[in-house]
TORKOL-4160 file (C-alpha; in steps of 0.2 Angstrom, whole numbers, padded with zeros to 4 digits, m for minus):
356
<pt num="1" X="0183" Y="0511" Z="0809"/>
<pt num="2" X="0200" Y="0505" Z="0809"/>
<pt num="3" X="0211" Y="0514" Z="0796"/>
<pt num="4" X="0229" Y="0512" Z="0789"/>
<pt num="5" X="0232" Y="0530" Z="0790"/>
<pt num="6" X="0239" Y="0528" Z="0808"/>
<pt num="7" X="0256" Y="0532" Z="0813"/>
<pt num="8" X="0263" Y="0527" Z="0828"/>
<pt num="9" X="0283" Y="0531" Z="0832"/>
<pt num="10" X="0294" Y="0514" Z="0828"/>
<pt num="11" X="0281" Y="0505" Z="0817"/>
<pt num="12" X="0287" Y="0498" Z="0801"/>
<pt num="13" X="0287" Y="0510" Z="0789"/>
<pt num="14" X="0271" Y="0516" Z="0778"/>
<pt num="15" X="0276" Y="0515" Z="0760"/>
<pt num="16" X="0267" Y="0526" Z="0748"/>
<pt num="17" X="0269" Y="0526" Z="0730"/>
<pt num="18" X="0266" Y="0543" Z="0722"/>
<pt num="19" X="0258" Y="0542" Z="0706"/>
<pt num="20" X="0257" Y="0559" Z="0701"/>
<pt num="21" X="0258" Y="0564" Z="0683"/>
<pt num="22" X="0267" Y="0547" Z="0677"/>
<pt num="23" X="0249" Y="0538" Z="0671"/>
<pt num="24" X="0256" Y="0552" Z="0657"/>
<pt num="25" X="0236" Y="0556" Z="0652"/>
<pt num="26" X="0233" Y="0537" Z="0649"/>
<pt num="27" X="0221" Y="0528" Z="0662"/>
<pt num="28" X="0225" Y="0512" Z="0658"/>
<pt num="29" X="0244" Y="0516" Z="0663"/>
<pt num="30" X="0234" Y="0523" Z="0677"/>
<pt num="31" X="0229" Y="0506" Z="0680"/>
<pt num="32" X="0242" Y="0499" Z="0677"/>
<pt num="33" X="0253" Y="0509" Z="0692"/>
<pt num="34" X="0242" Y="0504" Z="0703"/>
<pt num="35" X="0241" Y="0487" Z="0700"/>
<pt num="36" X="0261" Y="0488" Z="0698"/>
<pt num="37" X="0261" Y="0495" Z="0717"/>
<pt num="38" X="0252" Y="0484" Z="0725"/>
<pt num="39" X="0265" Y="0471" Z="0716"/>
<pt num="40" X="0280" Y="0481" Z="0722"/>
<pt num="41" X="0274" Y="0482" Z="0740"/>
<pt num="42" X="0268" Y="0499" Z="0742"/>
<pt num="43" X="0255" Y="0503" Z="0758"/>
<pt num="44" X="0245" Y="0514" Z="0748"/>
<pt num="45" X="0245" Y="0524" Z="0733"/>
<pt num="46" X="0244" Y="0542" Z="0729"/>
<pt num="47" X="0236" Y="0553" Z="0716"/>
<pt num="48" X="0234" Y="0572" Z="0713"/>
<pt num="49" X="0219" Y="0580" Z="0711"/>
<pt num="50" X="0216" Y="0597" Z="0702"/>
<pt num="51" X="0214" Y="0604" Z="0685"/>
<pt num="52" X="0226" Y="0618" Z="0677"/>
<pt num="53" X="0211" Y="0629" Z="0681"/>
<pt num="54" X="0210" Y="0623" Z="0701"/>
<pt num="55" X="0229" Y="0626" Z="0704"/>
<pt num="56" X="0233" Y="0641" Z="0693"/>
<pt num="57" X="0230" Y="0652" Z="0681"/>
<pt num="58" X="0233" Y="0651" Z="0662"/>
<pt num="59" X="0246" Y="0666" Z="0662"/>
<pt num="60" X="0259" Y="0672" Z="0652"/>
<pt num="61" X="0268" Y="0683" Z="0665"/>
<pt num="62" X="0286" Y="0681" Z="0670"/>
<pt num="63" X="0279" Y="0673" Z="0687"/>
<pt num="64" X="0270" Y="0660" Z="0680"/>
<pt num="65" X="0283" Y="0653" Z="0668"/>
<pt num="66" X="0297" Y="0641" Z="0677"/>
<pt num="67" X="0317" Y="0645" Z="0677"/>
<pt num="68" X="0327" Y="0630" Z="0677"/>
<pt num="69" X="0325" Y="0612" Z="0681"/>
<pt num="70" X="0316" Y="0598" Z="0671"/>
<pt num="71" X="0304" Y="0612" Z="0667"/>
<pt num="72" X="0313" Y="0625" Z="0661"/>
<pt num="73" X="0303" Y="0637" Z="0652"/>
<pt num="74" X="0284" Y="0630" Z="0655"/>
<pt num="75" X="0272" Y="0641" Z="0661"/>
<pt num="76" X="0261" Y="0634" Z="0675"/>
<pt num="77" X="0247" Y="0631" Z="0666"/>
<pt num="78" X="0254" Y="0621" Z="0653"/>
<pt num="79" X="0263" Y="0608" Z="0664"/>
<pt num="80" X="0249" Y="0605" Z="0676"/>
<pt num="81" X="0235" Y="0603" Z="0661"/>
<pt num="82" X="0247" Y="0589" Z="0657"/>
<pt num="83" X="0252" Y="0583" Z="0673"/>
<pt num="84" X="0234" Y="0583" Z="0682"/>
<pt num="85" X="0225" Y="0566" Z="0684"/>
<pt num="86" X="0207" Y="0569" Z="0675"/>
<pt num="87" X="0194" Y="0568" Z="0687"/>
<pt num="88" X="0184" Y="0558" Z="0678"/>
<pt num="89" X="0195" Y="0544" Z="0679"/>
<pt num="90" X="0196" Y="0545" Z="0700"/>
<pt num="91" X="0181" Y="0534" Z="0701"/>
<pt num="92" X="0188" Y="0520" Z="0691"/>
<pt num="93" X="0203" Y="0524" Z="0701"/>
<pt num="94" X="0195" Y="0521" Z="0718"/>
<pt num="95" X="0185" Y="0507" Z="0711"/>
<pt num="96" X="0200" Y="0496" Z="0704"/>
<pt num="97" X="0212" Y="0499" Z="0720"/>
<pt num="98" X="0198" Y="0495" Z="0733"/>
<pt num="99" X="0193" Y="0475" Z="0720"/>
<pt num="100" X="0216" Y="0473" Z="0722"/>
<pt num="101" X="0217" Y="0478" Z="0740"/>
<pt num="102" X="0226" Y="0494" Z="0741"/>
<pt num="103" X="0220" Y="0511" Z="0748"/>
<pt num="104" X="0222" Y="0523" Z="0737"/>
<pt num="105" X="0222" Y="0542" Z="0743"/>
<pt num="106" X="0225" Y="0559" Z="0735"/>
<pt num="107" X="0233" Y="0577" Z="0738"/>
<pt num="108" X="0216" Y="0588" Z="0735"/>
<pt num="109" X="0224" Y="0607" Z="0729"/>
<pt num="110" X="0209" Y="0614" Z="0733"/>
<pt num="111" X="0190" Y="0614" Z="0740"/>
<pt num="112" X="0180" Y="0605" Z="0726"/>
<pt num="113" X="0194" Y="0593" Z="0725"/>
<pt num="114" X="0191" Y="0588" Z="0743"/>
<pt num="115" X="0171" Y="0588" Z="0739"/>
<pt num="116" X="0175" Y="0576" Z="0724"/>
<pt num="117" X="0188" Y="0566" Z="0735"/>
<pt num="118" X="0175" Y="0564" Z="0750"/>
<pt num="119" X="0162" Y="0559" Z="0736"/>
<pt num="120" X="0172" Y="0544" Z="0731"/>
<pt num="121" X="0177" Y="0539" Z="0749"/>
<pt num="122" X="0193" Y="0544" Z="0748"/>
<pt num="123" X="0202" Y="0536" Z="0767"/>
<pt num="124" X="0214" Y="0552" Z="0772"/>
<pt num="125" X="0222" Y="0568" Z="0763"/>
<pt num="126" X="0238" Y="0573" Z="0758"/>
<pt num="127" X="0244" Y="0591" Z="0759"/>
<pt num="128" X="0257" Y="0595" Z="0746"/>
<pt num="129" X="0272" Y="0606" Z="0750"/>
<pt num="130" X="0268" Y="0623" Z="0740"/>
<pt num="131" X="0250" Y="0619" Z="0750"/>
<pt num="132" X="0257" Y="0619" Z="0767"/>
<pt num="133" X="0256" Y="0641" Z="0767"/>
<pt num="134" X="0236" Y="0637" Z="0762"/>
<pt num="135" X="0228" Y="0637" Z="0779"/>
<pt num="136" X="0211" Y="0636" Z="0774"/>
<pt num="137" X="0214" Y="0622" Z="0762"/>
<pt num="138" X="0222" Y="0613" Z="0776"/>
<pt num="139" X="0205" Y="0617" Z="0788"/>
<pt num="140" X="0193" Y="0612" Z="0775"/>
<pt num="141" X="0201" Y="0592" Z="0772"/>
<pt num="142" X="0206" Y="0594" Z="0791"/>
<pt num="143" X="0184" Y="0596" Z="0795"/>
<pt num="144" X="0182" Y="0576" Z="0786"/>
<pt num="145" X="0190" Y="0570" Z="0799"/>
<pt num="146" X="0200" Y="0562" Z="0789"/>
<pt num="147" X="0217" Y="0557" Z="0792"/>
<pt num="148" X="0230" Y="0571" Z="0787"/>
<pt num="149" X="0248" Y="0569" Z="0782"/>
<pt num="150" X="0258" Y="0586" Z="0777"/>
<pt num="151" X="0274" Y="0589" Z="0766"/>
<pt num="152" X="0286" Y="0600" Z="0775"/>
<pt num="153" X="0297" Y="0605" Z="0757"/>
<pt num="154" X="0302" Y="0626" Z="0760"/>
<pt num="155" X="0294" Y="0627" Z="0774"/>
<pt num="156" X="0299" Y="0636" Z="0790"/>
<pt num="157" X="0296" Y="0629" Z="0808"/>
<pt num="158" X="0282" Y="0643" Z="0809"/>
<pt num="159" X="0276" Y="0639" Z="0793"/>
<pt num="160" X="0274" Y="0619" Z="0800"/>
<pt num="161" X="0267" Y="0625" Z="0816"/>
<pt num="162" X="0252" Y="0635" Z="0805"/>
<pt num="163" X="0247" Y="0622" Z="0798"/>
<pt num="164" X="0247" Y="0608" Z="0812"/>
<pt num="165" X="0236" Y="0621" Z="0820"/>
<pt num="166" X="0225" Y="0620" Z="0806"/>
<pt num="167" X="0223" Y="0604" Z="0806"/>
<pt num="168" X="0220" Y="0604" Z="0825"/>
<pt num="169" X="0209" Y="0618" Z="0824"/>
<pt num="170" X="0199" Y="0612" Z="0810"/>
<pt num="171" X="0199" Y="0593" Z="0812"/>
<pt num="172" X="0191" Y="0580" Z="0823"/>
<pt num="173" X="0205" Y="0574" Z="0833"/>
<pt num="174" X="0217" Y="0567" Z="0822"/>
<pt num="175" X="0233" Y="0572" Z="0830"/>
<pt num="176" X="0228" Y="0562" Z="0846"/>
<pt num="177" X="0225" Y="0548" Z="0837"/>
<pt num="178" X="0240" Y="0547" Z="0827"/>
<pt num="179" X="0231" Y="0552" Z="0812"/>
<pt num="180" X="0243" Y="0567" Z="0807"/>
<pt num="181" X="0259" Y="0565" Z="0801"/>
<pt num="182" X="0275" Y="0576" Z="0793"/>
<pt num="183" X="0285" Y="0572" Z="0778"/>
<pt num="184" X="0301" Y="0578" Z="0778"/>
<pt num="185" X="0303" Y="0585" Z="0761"/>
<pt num="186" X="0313" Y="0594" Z="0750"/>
<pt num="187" X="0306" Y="0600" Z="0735"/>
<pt num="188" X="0319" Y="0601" Z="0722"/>
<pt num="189" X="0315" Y="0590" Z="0707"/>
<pt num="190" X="0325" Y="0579" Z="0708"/>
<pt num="191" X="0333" Y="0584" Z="0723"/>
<pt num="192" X="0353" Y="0582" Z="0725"/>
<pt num="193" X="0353" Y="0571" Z="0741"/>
<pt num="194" X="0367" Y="0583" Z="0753"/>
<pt num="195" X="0352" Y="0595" Z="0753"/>
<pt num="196" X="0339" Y="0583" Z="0761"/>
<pt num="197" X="0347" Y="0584" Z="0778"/>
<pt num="198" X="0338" Y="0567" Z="0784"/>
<pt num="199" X="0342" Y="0572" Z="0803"/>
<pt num="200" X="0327" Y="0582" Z="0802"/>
<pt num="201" X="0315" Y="0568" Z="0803"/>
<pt num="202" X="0315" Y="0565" Z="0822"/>
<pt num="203" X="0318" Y="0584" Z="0824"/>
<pt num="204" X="0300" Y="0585" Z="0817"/>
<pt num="205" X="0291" Y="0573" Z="0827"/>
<pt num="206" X="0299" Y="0578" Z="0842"/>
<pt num="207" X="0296" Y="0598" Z="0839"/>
<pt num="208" X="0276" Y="0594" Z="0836"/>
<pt num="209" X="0272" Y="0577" Z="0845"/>
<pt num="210" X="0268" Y="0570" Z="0829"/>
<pt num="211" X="0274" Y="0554" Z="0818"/>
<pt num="212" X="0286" Y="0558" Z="0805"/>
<pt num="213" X="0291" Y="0555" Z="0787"/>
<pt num="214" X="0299" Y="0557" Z="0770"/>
<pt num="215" X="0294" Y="0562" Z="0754"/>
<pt num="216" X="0308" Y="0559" Z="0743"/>
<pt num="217" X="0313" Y="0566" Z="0724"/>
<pt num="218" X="0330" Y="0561" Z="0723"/>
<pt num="219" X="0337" Y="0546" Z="0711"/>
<pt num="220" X="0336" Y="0529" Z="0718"/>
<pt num="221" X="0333" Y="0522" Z="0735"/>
<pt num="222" X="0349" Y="0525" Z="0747"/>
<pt num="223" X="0341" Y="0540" Z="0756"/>
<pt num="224" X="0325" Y="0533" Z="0758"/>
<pt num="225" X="0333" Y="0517" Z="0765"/>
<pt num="226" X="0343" Y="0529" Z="0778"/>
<pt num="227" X="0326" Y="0539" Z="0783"/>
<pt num="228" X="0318" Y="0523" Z="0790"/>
<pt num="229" X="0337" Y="0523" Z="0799"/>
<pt num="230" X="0334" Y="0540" Z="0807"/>
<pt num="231" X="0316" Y="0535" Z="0813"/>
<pt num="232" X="0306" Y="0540" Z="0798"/>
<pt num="233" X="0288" Y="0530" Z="0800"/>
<pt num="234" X="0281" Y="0535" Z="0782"/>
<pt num="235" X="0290" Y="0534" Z="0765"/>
<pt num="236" X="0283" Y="0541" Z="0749"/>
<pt num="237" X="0293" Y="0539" Z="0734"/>
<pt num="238" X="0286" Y="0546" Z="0715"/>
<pt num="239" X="0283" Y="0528" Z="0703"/>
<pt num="240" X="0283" Y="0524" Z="0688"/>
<pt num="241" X="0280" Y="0510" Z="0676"/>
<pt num="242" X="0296" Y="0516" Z="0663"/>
<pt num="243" X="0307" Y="0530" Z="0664"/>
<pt num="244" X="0312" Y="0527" Z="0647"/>
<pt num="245" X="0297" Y="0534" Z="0640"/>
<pt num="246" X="0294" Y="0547" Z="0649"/>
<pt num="247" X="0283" Y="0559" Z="0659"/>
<pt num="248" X="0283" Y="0575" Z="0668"/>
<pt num="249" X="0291" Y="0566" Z="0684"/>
<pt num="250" X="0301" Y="0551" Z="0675"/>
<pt num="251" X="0318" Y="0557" Z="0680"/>
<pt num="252" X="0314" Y="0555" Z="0699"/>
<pt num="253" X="0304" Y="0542" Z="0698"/>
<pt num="254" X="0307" Y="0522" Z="0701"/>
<pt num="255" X="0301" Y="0508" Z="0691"/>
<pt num="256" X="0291" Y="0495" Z="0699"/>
<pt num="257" X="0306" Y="0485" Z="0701"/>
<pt num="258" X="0316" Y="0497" Z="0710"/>
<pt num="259" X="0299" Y="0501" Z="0720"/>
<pt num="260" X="0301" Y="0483" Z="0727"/>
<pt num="261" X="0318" Y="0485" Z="0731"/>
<pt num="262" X="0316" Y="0500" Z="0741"/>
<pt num="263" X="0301" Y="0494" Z="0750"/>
<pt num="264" X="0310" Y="0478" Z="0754"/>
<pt num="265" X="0326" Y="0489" Z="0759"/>
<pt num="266" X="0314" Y="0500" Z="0770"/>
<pt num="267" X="0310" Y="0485" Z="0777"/>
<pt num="268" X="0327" Y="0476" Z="0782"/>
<pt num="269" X="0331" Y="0492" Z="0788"/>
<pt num="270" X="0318" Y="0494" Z="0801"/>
<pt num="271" X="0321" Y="0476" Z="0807"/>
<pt num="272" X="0338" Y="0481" Z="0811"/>
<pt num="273" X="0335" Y="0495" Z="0819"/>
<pt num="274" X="0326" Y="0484" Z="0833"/>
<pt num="275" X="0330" Y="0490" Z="0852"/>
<pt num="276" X="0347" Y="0495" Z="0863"/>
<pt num="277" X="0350" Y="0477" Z="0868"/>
<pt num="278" X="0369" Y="0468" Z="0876"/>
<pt num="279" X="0363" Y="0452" Z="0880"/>
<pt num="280" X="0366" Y="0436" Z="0867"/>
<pt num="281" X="0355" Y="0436" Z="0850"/>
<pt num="282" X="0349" Y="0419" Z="0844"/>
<pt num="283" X="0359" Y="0423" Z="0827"/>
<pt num="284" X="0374" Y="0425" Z="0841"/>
<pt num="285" X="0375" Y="0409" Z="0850"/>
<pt num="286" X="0383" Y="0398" Z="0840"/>
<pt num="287" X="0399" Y="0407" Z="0839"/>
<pt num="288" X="0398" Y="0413" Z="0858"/>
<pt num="289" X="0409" Y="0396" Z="0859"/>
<pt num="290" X="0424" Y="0399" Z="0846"/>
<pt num="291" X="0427" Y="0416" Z="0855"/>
<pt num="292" X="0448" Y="0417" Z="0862"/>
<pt num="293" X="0450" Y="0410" Z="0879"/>
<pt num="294" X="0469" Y="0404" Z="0885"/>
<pt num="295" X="0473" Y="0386" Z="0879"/>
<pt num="296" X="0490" Y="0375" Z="0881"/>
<pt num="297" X="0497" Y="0378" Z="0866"/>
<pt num="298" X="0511" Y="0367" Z="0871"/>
<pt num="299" X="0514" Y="0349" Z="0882"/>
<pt num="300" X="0518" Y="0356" Z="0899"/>
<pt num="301" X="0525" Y="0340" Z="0914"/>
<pt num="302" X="0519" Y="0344" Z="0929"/>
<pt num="303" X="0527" Y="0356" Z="0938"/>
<pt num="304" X="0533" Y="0365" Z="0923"/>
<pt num="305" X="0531" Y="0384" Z="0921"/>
<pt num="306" X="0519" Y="0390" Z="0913"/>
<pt num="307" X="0523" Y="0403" Z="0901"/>
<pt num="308" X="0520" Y="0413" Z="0884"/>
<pt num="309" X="0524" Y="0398" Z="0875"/>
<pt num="310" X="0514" Y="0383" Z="0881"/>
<pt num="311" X="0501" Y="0395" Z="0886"/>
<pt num="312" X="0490" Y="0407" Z="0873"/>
<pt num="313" X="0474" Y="0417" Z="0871"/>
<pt num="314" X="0467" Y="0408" Z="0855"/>
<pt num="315" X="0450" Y="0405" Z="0849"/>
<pt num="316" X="0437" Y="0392" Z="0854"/>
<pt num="317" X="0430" Y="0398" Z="0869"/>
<pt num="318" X="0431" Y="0385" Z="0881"/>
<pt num="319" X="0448" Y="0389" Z="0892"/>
<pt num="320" X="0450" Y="0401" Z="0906"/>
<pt num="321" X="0445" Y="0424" Z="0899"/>
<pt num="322" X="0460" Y="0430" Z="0891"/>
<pt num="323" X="0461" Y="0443" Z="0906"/>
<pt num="324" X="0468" Y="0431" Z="0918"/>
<pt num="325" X="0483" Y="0428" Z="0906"/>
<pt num="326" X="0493" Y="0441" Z="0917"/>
<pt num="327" X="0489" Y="0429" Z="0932"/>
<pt num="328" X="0493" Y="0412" Z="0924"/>
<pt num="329" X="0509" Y="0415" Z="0916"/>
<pt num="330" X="0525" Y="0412" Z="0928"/>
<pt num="331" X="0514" Y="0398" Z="0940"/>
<pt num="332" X="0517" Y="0378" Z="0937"/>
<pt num="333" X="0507" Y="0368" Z="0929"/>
<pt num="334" X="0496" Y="0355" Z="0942"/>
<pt num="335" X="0499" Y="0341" Z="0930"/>
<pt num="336" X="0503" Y="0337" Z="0914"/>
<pt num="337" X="0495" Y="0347" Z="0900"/>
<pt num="338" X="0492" Y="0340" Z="0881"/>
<pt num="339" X="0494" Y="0351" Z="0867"/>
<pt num="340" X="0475" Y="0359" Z="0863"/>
<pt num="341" X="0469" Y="0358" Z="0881"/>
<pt num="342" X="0458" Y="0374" Z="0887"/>
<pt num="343" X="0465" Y="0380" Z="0902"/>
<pt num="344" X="0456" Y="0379" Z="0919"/>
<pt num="345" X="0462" Y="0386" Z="0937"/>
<pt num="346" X="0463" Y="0369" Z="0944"/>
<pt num="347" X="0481" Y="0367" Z="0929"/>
<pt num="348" X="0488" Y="0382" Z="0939"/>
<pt num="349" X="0498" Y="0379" Z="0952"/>
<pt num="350" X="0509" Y="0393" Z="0962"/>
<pt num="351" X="0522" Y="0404" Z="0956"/>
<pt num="352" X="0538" Y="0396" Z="0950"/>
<pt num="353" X="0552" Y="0394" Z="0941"/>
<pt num="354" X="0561" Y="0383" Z="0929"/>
<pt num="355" X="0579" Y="0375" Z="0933"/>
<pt num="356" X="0591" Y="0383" Z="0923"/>
């Protein structure tokens, strides 16, 4: 079965619009983002599924309260019971994106999330970031045979290299079919973009054999744009249907018509990318014409020298290459020459010079 989960290195880029908590406990405004990202362009959309429960515990300790950021001062527990996606809406989920035409996939966070995700026919699995260190997460969605696609944010190279083994030593194949992929990430929310370090991207691909990616939390949609430029093949970008009213991931999300603009941007960029070519474009040929070339600027008799006056290098094209100027100046003209004339070898004659 055919799947769009395949990466291949210099396809067009695979645009994933990241849902997570921005339905803001509504699943109409669920809906609706979905609906909004098939409009906007996206390849596919992305949910989270856990509870507060699956991912954490409901603690008061110092460790499980955040320092600093947009969630200054939450404990775990309380920002994922409202960030999480109810799994009772998942169903409806799945249901609505497959009668519009858009595969919809999910980040499982743990083992009965995959169970639930296989249930519903979810088409690949995405690793989140702080799950990359879960090796045994990883082995259990890597046994679907599924397609896998992994975030890189903290992450050390042996950290990336665990779980890559994972996934090869728990999955079908996946890797040689260009079912796994690594998203460049950096996991600051938002994330100032001099600490994204977009060079990485092909670092990745190269260092594992593997197609590479971006997930992005920074504002807007310049460094995004410039991943597709460094060879990125995925781009997943957090969406939202209005900033202005808020949500736990609002502030580094786009709305759906900046979404379209970035998919459209990703876009152009890849088409310019194209191959290491010299010869003539078609957009090119036109002007091949109005290039410089040397030209009698002046009326010249026959016999006349010819000199820096009554001979230039000016545009059109049609005259003799402006490196032969050194050749042509200080020999007499063949014949007489008009004014706007483009110069040809049979007008030169030998060297000469004018009576005084």
């Amino acid at each position: 079965m055919s799947t769009p989960f395949a990466f291949a290195p210099g396809q067009r880029p695979f645009v994933i619009a990241e849902m997570s908590g921005n339905h803001k406990g509504e699943l109409g405004r669920a809906i609706r983002l979905i609906d909004a990202a098939k409009d906007a362009g996206a390849d596919a959309v992305k949910i989270q599924t856990y509870t507060a429960d699956t991912i954490t515990l409901d603690c008061d300790r110092p460790e499980f309260r955040i320092g600093g950021g947009l969630w200054e001062g939450r404990t775990l527990h309380d920002l994922y019971r409202e960030a999480h996606t109810p799994w009772e809406w998942h169903e409806a989920m799945f249901a609505h994106a497959a009668r519009i035409g858009i595969p919809l996939f999910s980040s499982p966070f743990d083992p009965t999330a995959v169970d639930l995700l296989e249930r519903l026919g979810a088409p690949a699995y995405k690793i989140a970031s702080f799950e990359i260190v879960d090796t045994p997460l990883i082995r259990y969605a890597a046994r679907t045979g599924k397609p896998m696609i992994i975030s890189t944010g903290m992450a050390g190279l042996g950290e990336i290299a665990e779980a890559v083994a994972a996934v090869r030593e728990g999955g079908t194949g996946q890797a040689e079919r260009g079912e796994l992929a690594l998203l460049h990430c950096n996991s600051g929310y938002p994330s100032p973009p001099e600490d994204i370090n977009l060079r990485t991207i092909p670092h990745l691909a190269q260092a594992f054999g593997v197609p590479a990616g971006l997930s992005d939390h920074t504002h807007g949609i310049a460094v995004p744009v410039a991943a597709v430029a460094v060879g990125a093949v995925i781009i997943e970008k957090h969406m939202t249907l209005d900033r202005s009213e808020g949500g736990v991931d609002a502030d580094f999300s786009l709305e759906p018509a900046e979404f379209k603009a970035m998919v459209e941007a990703c876009r152009v960029a890849h088409a310019a990318l194209g191959g290491i070519d010299y010869t003539l474009s078609p957009s090119e040929a036109g002007g091949r014409a109005f290039r410089r070339s040397l030209y009698v600027t002046e009326a010249v008799r026959a016999g006349e020298v010819l000199d820096g006056r009554n001979v230039r290098s000016i545009r059109p094209g049609r005259g003799l290459p402006p490196r032969h100027l050194p050749e042509v100046l200080g020999r007499r003209a063949t014949r007489d020459l008009e004014r706007g004339e483009p110069l040809d070898w049979s007008m030169v004659g030998p060297a000469g010079r004018n009576p005084a």
